[in-house]
Every structure is written in C-alpha cells, then in structure tokens.
C-alpha positions as CSV (number, residue, x, y, z in Angstrom):
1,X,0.0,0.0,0.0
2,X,1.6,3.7,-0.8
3,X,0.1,6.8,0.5
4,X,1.4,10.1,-0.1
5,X,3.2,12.3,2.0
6,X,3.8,15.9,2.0
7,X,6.9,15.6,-0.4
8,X,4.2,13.9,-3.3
9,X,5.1,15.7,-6.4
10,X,3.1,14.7,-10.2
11,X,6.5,14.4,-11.7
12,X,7.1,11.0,-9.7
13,X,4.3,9.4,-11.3
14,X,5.6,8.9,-14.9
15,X,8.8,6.8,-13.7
16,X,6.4,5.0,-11.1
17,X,4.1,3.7,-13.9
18,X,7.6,2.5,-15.9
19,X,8.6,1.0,-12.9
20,X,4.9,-0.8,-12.7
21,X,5.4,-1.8,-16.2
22,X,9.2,-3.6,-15.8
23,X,7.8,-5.3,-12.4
24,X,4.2,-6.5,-14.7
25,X,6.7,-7.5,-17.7
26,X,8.6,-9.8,-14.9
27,X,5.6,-11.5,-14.1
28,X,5.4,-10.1,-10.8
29,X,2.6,-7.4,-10.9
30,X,-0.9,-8.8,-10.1
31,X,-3.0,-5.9,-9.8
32,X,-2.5,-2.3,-9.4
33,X,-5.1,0.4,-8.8
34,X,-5.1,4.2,-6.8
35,X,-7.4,5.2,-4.4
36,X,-10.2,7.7,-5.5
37,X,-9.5,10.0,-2.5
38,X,-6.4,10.9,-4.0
39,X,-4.6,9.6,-1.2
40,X,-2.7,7.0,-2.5
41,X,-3.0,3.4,-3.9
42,X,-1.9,-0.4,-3.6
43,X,-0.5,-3.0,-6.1
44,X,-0.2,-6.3,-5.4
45,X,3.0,-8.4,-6.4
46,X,4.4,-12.0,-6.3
47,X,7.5,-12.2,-4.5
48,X,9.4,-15.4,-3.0
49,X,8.7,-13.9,0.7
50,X,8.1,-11.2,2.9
51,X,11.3,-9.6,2.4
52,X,11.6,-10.3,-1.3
53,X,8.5,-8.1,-1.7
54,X,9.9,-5.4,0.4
55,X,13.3,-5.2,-1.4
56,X,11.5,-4.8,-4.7
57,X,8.6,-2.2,-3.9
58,X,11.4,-0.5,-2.2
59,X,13.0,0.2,-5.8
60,X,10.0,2.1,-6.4
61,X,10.2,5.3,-7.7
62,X,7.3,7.0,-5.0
63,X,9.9,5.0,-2.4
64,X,13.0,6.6,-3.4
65,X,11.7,9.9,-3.7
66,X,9.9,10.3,-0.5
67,X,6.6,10.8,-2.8
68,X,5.2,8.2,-0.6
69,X,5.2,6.1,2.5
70,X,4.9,2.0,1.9
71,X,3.6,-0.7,4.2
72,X,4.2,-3.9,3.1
73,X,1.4,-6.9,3.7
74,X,2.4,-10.4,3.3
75,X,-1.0,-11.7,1.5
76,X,-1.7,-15.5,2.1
77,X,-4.7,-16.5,-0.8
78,X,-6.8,-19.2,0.4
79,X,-9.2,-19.3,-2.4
C-alpha cells in the first residue's frame, strides 16, 4: 500500500508507472489500482517472501523519492 506524503510531487508518477510496467513484464505485478480520494494506492506483487516483496517495492520510484510512504502486507490466498 503507498500513500502520499507531504513531499508527493506529479513528476514521480511517470517513472512510477515505468517501474509498474518492468515489475508487470517480470511477471510479478498482479494488480495495481489508486485510491479515488487521492490519497494514494496499492499494487499487489508475487515475491518469493516477505522480504523479497519489500526489497522490490522499495525500488519504487514514489519509495526513493519520498513521494510516498509503503507498508508492506504479506497476503496468504486461500481461495
């Protein structure tokens, strides 16, 4: 989940959907979607664990910029 902090800035999002793009032409994006308050969004990734997910979203480009703050859920699917 990323939401937006203070430091958000427009010219983030261009390099963040490139980013979305390389991690959905790996075969890791699932789904990706923002919220309609503006306050953020969520995209969910396959990873080999916990920590695997949290190195690659951290490569994000709303990551490294400060644009936004992400929280990492390990997701078990049961069904």
């Amino acid at each position: 989940m990323a939401m937006r902090t203070p430091r958000f800035d427009d010219s983030v999002v261009i390099p963040h959907k490139d980013w979305l793009a390389q991690v959905r032409a790996n075969g890791q994006l699932v789904e990706t979607g923002k919220f309609t308050d503006g306050s953020g969004g969520a995209y969910v990734i396959t990873a080999e664990n916990l920590a695997a997910a949290q190195d690659l979203v951290h490569t994000d480009p709303i990551h490294t910029t400060g644009a936004s703050e992400l929280t990492v859920y390990e997701w078990e699917i049961t069904g």
